[in-house]
C-alpha positions, -999 to 999 in steps of 0.1 A, spaced: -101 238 -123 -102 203 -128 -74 183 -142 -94 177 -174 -97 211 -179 -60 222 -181 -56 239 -216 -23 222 -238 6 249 -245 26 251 -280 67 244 -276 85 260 -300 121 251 -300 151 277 -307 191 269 -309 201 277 -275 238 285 -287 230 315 -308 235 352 -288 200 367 -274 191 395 -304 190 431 -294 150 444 -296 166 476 -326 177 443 -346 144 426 -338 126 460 -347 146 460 -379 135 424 -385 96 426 -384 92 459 -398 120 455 -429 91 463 -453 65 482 -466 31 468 -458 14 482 -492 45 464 -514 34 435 -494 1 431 -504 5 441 -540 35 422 -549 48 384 -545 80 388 -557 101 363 -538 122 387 -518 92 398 -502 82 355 -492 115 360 -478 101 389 -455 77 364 -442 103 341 -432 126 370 -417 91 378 -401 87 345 -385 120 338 -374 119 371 -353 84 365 -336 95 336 -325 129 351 -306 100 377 -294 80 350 -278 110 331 -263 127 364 -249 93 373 -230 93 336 -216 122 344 -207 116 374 -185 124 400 -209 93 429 -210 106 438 -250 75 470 -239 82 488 -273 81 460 -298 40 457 -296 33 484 -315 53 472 -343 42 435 -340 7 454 -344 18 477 -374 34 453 -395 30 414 -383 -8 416 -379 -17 426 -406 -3 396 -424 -32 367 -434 1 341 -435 -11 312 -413 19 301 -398 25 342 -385 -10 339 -370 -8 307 -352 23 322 -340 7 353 -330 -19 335 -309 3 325 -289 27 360 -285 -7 377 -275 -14 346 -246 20 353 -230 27 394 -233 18 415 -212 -16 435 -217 -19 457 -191 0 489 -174 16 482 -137 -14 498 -126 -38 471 -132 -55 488 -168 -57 475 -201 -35 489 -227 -48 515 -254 -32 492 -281 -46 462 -272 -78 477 -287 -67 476 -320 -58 435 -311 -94 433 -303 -105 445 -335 -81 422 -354 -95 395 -337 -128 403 -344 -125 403 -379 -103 366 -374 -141 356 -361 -154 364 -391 -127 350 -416 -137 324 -442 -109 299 -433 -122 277 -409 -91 271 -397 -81 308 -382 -115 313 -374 -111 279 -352 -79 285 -338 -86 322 -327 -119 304 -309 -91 283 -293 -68 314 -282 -97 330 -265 -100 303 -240 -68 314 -230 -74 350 -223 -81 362 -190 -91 399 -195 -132 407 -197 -127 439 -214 -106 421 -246 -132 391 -245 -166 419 -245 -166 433 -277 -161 392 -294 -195 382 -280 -220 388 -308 -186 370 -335 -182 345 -311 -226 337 -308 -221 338 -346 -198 312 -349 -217 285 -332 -238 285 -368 -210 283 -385 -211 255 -416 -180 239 -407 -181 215 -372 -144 223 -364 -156 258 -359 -186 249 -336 -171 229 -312 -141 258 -307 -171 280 -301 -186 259 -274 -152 257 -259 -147 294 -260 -178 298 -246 -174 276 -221 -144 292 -205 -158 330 -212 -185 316 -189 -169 297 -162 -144 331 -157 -169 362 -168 -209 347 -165 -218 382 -169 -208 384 -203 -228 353 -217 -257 347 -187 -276 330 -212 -247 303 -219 -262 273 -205 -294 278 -224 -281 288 -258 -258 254 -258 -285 233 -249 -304 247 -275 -273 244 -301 -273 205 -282 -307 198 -293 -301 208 -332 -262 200 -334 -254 167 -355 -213 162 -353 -201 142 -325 -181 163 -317 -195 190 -311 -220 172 -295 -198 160 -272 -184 197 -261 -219 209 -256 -231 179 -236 -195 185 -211 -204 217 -212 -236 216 -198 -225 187 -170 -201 218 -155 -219 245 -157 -255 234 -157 -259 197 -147 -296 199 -148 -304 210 -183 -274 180 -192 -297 154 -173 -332 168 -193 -312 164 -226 -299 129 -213 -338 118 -205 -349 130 -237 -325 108 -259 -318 82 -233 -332 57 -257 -310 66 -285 -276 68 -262 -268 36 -285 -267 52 -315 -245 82 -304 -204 86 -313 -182 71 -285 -170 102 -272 -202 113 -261 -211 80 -247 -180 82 -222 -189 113 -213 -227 104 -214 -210 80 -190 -192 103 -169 -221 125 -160 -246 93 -149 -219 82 -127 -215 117 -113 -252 123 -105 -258 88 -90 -223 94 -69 -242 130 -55 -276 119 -52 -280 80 -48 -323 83 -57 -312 88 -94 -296 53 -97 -326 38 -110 -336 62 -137 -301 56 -155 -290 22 -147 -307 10 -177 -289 40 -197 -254 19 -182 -270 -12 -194 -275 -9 -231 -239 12 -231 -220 -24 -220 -232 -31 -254 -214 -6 -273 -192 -9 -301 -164 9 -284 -143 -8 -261 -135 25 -241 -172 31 -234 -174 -7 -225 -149 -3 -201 -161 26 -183 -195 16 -182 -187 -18 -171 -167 4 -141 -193 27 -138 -225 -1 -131 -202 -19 -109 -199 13 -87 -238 21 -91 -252 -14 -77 -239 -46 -60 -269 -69 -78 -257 -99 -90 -273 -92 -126 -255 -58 -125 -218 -78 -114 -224 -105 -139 -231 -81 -168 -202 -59 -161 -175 -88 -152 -192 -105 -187 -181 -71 -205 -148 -71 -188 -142 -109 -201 -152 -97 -236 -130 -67 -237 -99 -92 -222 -108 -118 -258 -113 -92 -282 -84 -68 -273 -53 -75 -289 -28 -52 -270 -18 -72 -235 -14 -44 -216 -52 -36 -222 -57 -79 -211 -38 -70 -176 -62 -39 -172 -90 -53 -177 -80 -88 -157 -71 -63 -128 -106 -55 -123 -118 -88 -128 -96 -96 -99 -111 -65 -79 -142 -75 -81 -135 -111 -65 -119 -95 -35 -161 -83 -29 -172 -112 -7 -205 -108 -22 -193 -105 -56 -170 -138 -56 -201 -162 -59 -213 -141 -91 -178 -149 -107 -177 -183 -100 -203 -191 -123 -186 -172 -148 -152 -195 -145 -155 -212 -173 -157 -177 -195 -126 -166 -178 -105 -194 -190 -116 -185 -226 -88 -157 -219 -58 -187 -222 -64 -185 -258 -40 -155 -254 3 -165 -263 11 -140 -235 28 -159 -206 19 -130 -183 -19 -130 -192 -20 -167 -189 -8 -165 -156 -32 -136 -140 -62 -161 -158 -51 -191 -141 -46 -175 -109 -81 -158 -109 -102 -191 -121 -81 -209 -93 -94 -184 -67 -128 -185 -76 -128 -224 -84 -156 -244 -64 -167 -273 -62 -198 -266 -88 -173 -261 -115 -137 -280 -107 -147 -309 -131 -156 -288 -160 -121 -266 -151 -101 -294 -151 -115 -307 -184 -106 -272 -199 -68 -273 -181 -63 -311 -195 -69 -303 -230 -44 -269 -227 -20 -293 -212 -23 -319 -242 -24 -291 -271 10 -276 -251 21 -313 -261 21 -306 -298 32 -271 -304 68 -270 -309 91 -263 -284 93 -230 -268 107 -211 -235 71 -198 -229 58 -231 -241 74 -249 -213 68 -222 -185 28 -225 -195 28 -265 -188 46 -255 -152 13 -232 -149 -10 -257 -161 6 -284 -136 7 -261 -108 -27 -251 -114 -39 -293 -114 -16 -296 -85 -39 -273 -66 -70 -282 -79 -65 -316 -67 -57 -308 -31 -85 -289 -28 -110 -315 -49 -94 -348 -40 -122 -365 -61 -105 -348 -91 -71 -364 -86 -77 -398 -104 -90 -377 -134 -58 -357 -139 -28 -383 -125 -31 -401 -159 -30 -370 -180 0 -355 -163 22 -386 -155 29 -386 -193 51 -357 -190 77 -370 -165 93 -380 -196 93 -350 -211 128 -328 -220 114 -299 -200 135 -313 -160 112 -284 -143 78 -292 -159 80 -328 -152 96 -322 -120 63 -298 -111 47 -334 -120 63 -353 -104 59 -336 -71 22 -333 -74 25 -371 -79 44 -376 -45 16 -355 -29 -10 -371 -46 2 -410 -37 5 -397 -3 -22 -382 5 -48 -406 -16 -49 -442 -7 -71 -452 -31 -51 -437 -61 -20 -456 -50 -23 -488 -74 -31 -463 -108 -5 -442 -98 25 -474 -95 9 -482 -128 15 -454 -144 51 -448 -129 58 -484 -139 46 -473 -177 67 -442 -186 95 -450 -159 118 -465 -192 111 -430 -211 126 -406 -179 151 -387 -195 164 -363 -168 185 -378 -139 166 -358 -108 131 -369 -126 149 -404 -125 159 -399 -90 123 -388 -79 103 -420 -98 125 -441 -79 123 -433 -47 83 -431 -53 83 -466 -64 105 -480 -42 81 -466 -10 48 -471 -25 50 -506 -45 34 -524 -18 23 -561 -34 44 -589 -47 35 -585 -84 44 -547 -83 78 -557 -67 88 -577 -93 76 -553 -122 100 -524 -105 127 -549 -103 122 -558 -138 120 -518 -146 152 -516 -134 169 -544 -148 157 -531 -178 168 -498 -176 206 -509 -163 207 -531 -194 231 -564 -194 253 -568 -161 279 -572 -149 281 -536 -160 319 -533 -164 327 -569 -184 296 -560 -206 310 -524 -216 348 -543 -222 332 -566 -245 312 -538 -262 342 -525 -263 366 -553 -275 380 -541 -312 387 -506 -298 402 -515 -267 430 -494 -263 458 -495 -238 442 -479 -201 455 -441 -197 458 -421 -165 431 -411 -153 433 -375 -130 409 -366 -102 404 -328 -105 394 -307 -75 361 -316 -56 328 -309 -64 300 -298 -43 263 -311 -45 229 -309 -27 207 -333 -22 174 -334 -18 172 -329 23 193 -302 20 228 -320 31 260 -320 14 269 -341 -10 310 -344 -21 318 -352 -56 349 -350 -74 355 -345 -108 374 -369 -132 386 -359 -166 401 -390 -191 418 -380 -220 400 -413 -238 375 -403 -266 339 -401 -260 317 -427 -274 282 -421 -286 264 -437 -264 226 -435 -280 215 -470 -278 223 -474 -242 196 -481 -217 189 -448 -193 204 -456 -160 232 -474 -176 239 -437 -197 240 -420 -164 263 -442 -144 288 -443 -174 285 -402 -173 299 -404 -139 261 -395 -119 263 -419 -90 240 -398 -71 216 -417 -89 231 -452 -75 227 -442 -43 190 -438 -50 188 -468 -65 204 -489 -33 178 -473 -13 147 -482 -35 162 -516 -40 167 -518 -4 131 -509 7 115 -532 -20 137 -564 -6 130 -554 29 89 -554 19 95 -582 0 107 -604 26 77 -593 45 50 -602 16 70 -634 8 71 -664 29 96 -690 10 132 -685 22 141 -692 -14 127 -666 -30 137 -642 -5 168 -654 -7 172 -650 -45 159 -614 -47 183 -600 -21 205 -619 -41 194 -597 -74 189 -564 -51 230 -568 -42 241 -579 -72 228 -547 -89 247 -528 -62 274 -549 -62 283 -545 -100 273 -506 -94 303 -504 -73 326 -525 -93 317 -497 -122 327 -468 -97 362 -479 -91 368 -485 -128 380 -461 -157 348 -466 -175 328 -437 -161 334 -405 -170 337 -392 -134 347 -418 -107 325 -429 -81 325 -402 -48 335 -415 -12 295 -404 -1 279 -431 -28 301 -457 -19 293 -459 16 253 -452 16 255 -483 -13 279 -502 10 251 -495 43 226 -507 19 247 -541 12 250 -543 52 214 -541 63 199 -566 32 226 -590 43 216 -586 81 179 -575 74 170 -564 111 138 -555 123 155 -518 130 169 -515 97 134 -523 85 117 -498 106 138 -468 91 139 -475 56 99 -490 54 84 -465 83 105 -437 93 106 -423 53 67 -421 48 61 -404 82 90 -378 75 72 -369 37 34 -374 58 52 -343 85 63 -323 57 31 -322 33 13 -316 68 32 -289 69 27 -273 37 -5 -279 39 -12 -257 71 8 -233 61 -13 -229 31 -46 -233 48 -30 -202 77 -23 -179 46 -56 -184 32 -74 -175 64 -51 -143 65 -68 -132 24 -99 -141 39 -95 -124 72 -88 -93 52 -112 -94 21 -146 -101 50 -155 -71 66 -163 -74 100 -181 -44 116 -182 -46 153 -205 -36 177 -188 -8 192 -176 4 157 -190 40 147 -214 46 123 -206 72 94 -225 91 78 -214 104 46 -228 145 51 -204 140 81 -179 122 64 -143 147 60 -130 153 31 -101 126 34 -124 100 47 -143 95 13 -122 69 0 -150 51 -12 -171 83 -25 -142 100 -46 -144 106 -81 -133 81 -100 -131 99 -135 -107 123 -116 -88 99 -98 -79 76 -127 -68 111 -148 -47 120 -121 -32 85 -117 -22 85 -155 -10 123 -152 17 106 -120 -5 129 -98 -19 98 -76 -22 110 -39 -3 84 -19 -13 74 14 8 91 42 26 66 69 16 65 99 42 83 109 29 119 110 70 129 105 66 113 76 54 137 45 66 152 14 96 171 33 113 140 39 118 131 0 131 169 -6 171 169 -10 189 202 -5 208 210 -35 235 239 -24 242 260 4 226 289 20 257 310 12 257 306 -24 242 330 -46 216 305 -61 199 285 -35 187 253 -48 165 221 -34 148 197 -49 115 176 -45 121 139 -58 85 125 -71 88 89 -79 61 74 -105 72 40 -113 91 41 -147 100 78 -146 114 106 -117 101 139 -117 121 163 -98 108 197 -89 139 223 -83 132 253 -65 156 278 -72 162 309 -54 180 342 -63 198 356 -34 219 384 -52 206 416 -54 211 412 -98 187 398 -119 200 360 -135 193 359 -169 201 321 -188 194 309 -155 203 269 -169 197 238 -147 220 211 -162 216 177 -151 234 140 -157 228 111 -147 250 80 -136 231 47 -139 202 34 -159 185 66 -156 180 89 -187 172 130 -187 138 128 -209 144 170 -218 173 196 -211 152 224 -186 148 254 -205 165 285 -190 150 312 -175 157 349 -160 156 353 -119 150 392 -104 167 400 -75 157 380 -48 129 362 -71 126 320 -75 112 299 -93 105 263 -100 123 239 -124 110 210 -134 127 176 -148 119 142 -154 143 114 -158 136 79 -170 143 46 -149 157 16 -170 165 -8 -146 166 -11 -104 200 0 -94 213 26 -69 214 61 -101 229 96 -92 216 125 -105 242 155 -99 247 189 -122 250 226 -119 234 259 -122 250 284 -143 235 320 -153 246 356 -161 245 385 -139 228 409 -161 249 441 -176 283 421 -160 310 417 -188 324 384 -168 321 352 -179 292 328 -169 289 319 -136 281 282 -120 267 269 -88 279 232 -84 245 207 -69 251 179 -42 242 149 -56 209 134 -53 205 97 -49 180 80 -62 157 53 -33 162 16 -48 137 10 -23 109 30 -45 113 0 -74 112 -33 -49 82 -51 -42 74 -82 -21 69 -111 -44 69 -149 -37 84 -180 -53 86 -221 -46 119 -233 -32 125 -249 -63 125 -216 -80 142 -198 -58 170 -227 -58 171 -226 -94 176 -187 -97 205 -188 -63 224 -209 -85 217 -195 -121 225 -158 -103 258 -145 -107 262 -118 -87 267 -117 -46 274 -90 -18 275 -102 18 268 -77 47 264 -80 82 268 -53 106 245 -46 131 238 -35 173 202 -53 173 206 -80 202 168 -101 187 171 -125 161 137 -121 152 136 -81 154 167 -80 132 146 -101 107 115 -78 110 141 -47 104 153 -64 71 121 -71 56 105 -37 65 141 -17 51 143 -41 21 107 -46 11 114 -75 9 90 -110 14 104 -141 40 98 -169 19 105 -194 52 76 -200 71 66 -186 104 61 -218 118 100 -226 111 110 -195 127 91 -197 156 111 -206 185 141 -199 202 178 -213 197 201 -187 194 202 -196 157 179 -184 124 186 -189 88 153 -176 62 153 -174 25 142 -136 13 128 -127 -23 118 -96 -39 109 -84 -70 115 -50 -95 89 -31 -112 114 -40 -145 111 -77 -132 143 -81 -121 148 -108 -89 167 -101 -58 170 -132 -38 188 -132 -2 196 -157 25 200 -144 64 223 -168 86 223 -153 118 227 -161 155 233 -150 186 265 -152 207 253 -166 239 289 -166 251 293 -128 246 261 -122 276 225 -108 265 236 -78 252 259 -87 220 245 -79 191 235 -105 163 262 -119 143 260 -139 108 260 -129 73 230 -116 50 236 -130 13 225 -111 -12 219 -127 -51 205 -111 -80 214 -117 -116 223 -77 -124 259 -67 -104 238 -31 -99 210 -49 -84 232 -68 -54 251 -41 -46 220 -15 -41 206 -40 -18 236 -43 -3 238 -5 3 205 -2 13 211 -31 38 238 -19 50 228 15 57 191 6 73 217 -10 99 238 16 109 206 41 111 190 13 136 195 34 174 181 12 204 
């Protein structure tokens, strides 16, 4: 039986609290009145009858799920509960005669269950559609040919029956009566195709049609050929499973493509999106054509617009991304690029994302210029929306997506510099610092773009607003302004922007009517910063008990000097530096040399002199004073050296870096390429699929079944390589071998949720009747439903299942008990205490990646850290390779900087949660050399994460990996 054909059960829920009723009492219960008063009289007493009826089939039905045989209540149920026409008693009856037994230990059908037969019979016949539907229903159930014999001829009738619900529960019933007992109904595949030819509801339609692609494909396919022309016009759920049977017959016999990949065509057209989607699947699966790709990756683009659910957009964008990982299918979607980012229309961040990833992929040289007209008008209209979070993270994206474009298209470069510089003065630091470091790139790597680039940095320079954006602009124009009349404009720039000097006797006389008399000033404890190579920077903190001025009107360097941000004046010596050195070079009139240095050290001169007073509100640190004071020192000496380093040795540093990145990039991309082109070598054997096993079908499974079983949490994993490694190793024994319930249990991880099958085992020689798993739960994990009890025979088992919900990625404990009653003991219940089961944080961690800036930005934003460090692994690099491979974990430092040997190793790791949670760590490690070969590895791992669960799993799970590591 297929997963699509397991039947759906009733749950009827009873107070567990109330005392199991004696079967006299139950007796009493459904039998408390004559049958003929019933019939001829509504007085309400008798309604009440119905009620006392109903309450007591249902303790019936719940006892016998429970274990209890209950053998002399069926001729009572047959006397005095069947005969009842109340609907509620016979939907409750259908499912009392599924679950009791009807048969002697000997194998034979009981004499009573005639007289069921005959009731039943007459249900076929009823005039409510509604019991005549439902008993259709129950007999798909029923697993007994002699019951199911005498019903043929009611259950032929009913296919002719006005109403549709009816029909189709007729098709069904035949259907299963067919499948289990063909002798009964040989004829069953004809008279449905015949009842297919004449039926009209959709529905029923759509039974008859699944019918027939079960049990008699053939006769399906001559119904399919005779309205294959019409397939348009049909209800949706008999074009998906119109769907379902071409792709079956064309995945068993090839030859047939042809005659129904038109059929697949005109159904990409439907009105549905379901049927879209699968036939779009389907075509992609039955030809590799480039007309066939382009159709079905057109339908997937339309399905991604018109949906409005973003789940569905992630879907479908998933197989648009499947597709391009076919080599020959990546060409097909590059001409389709320009649809694709049609999908940015969509607010969701995460959507956007996927899109611009996707069109960046498949971006080529045909097409850049009209993508990077599309991304420069998103970029301008994010200008003019008010301010958002996702507003601002979709400009990074945009920029990002630029900055690549115009590595890979230089030609584009000049076309998007313009557009982008005007956001380095925008309030969003990271967005313009993305910008600004595609701008450092960009005046690198493009000589001819230098001059528009200065240009454009020279116009929005006044309008920077952030202090590391500030930083950034002026240590690009201080090494690129390379003419005398550019000079002169960044000098003027920065007069302008450090307003009337001297600083300090301009702010006095600003100052003058509210000069009050100087008050101590205390330096609180130190404060550390990082610059931008990495390196320490000391700062201390001053705090002034004089009241803060607004300070609007001030120029922008001016505001952050007077805020205390001299790490900004120590960019500025540098820049001024570099310009007065080039200067010097450009210029050849002493004079004029003369008087620039002059200005260049008279800005840092009166810099200085604002340090050391009480105007700032934080003094100036020990660090900016002295790289100023070295940048007095070499324009006052201005040797050829001194020229070298600041004018030479700076570009070639930022030239080896970019290199850098760049290879890196390019050595990645060849490792997706490497594994997307499939290379077939000569020695490689040939397979052919009649010889093909069962398991090595990947390609030629069914995909209908597949994606069923995937959303049921069924989805066959791949087994490691390890051939240790199976099932067994996620089962967890739950009690002893010596306790009188033996329990273990199978943990099943399925993303969000845990299922865990519990067997349990009786080992007493009494039967366990309540036989109660109860289970809690310490963590974010939640118990979905309380297990129902059940009764154990001697020495029986069964299984137990429970699923518990994941809320977040942290180490959770599932622990609990079995209690149960020995049956006919007077004592009190008994309980079996479980071990605990712990639940893998590894099962919720995925590799991810980030930029440096990011994952800077999130070490410092994170709260929460755990440092471990205990190994006997004696290799720097195989420690590193154990981490990543116990952690899941991604090294975000490339290979080329670990490569190497020098007894030392520091890498940044990063990971990501299926709940989206980020786990960041840093391994400092080395080798004591001292200690001889053998020593083992010493150094810390720090762990980060923003959750105090999250760093301390990790930390476990670290931890742990270590101490199992035997060498």
């Amino acid at each position: 039986m297929t997963a699509a054909e397991n039947v759906c059960y009733t749950l009827i829920n009873v107070p567990m609290d109330s005392e199991p009723p004696s079967e006299i009492s139950l007796k009493n219960d459904l039998g408390n009145c004559d049958m003929s008063a019933f019939l001829t009289s509504f007085s309400p007493l008798e309604k009440g009858d119905v009620k006392l009826k109903t309450e007591a089939l249902k303790k019936v039905i719940i006892m016998i799920l429970n274990g209890e045989k209950l053998p002399g209540l069926l001729m009572t149920i047959i006397r005095f509960v069947l005969p009842l026409q109340d609907h509620t008693i016979k939907k409750l009856l259908l499912v009392f005669w599924e679950i009791v037994p009807k048969t002697t230990p000997d194998g034979r059908l009981l004499q009573e269950m005639i007289l069921v037969c005959d009731a039943y019979r007459k249900d076929l016949q009823h005039p409510n559609e509604f019991i005549r539907g439902s008993t259709l229903r129950f007999l798909c159930k029923l697993k007994e040919a002699e019951l199911l014999e005498p019903l043929m001829p009611a259950i032929r009738a009913c296919l002719e029956h006005r109403h549709s619900y009816v029909r189709r529960n007729a098709v069904l019933a035949i259907y299963t009566i067919y499948r289990n007992f063909e002798h009964l109904i040989p004829d069953a595949p004809e008279l449905i195709h015949d009842f297919l030819v004449n039926e009209k509801d959709a529905s029923c339609k759509r039974n008859a049609f699944m019918m027939l692609i079960h049990a008699d494909q053939d006769r399906a396919l001559d119904y399919l050929s005779t309205c294959i022309d019409q397939v348009q016009t049909f209800g949706d759920i008999l074009q998906l499973v119109i769907v379902e049977l071409i792709y079956k017959v064309c995945h068993a016999n090839p030859s047939e493509r042809a005659r129904f990949i038109r059929c697949i065509y005109n159904l990409l057209q439907s009105s549905s999106p379901a049927v879209k989607y699968e036939a779009a699947g389907t075509l992609v699966t039955l030809s590799s054509a480039p007309t066939a790709i382009k159709a079905a990756a057109q339908c997937y683009i339309d399905l991604i617009i018109k949906e409005s659910d973003n789940n569905v957009k992630l879907i479908v964008l998933d197989r648009l991304v499947e597709l391009k990982e076919h080599p020959s299918h990546e060409r097909v979607l590059q001409d389709l690029v320009m649809d694709i980012l049609r999908v940015l229309s969509t607010p969701d961040l995460e959507v956007r994302k996927k899109t611009l990833q996707l069109a960046l992929d498949l971006v080529s040289s045909r097409n850049v210029e009209e993508l990077v007209i599309v991304l420069k008008k998103e970029v301008i209209k994010t200008n003019n929306v008010t301010e958002h979070e996702d507003t601002d993270k979709y400009r990074q994206l945009l920029v990002r997506t630029l900055h690549s474009c115009s590595v890979r298209f230089p030609d584009m470069a000049a076309n998007v510099i313009p557009v982008l510089m005007e956001f380095l003065s925008d309030n969003n630091e990271a967005a313009a610092a993305d910008v600004l470091e595609f701008v450092r790139e960009a005046i690198q790597r493009f000589d001819n773009l230098r001059p528009l680039i200065v240009e454009k940095m020279l116009e929005v320079f006044h309008a920077i607003k952030s202090v590391k954006i500030y930083r950034g602009a002026l240590w690009i124009l201080g090494e690129y302004c390379s003419t005398k009349e550019d000079i002169q404009s960044v000098m003027t720039e920065v007069r302008r922007s450090l307003g009337e000097i001297p600083i300090v006797e301009s702010e006095i006389k600003k100052e003058a009517g509210e000069l009050k008399p100087e008050e101590e000033v205390s330096v609180g404890p130190a404060q550390k910063l990082v610059t931008e190579m990495g390196t320490y920077a000391t700062q201390s903190a001053l705090s002034s008990s004089r009241p803060a001025k607004k300070e609007e009107d001030r120029p922008p360097l001016r505001g952050f000097l007077l805020d205390g941000d001299f790490f900004v004046a120590a960019s500025l010596a540098t820049t001024l530096t570099k310009i007065a050195l080039r200067y010097v070079s450009l210029v050849q009139e002493k004079k004029k040399q003369n008087s620039f240095n002059a200005e260049a050290m008279l800005l840092m001169a009166t810099i200085l002199h604002l340090g050391k007073s009480s105007l700032p509100k934080k003094p100036i640190t020990d660090d900016d004073v002295d790289r100023i004071s070295l940048c007095l020192k070499v324009l006052s000496e201005c040797s050829p050296l001194m020229n070298d380093i600041f004018n030479k040795e700076c570009r070639q540093s930022l030239s080896h870096m970019l290199s850098a990145k760049l290879e890196e990039e390019k050595l990645s991309q060849k490792k997706e390429s490497e594994k997307r082109n499939v290379t077939i070598q000569p020695d490689d054997p040939i397979s052919f699929m009649q010889l093909t096993a069962k398991n090595e079908m990947s390609s030629k499974e069914d995909q209908f079944q597949l994606s069923l079983l995937a959303a049921m949490g069924n989805t066959q994993r791949k087994e490691a390589a390890d051939p240790l490694a199976s099932k067994l190793n996620k089962v967890t024994q739950l009690t002893g071998f010596s306790d009188p319930v033996y329990a273990e249990a199978y943990v099943h991880v399925n993303q969000y949720d845990i299922v865990l099958d519990v067997l349990v085992v009786n080992q007493t020689s009494d039967t366990l009747q309540n036989c109660t798993l109860e289970l809690a739960t310490l963590g974010d994990l939640k118990l979905v439903e309380k297990p129902s009890p059940l009764t154990l025979a001697p020495h029986d088992f069964a299984n137990i299942k429970a699923n518990v919900k994941v809320a977040s990625t942290e180490n959770g404990i599932i622990f609990g008990n079995v209690v149960y009653d020995v049956s006919g003991a007077a004592s009190d219940r008994n309980c079996v205490v479980l071990s605990d089961i712990h639940i893998d944080i590894m099962d919720y961690i995925q590799p991810a990646s980030c930029t440096d800036a990011e994952f800077r930005q999130m070490w410092a934003e994170f709260e929460w850290e755990n440092k471990v460090m205990n190994t006997n692994i004696i290799d720097l690099n195989e420690y590193l390779q154990h981490i990543l491979k116990s952690t899941n974990m991604k090294c975000l430092t490339p290979e080329k900087a670990l490569s190497g040997y020098c007894g030392f190793m520091a890498a940044n790791l990063y990971a990501r949660s299926i709940f989206g949670e980020d786990a960041l760590a840093n391994v400092s490690i080395e080798k004591p050399i001292h200690l001889g070969p053998e020593a083992p590895v010493t150094g810390h791992i720090r762990i980060r994460a923003k959750s105090q669960g999250m760093a301390l799993s990790l930390g476990d799970k670290i931890n742990l990996s270590q101490k199992k590591t035997s060498l």
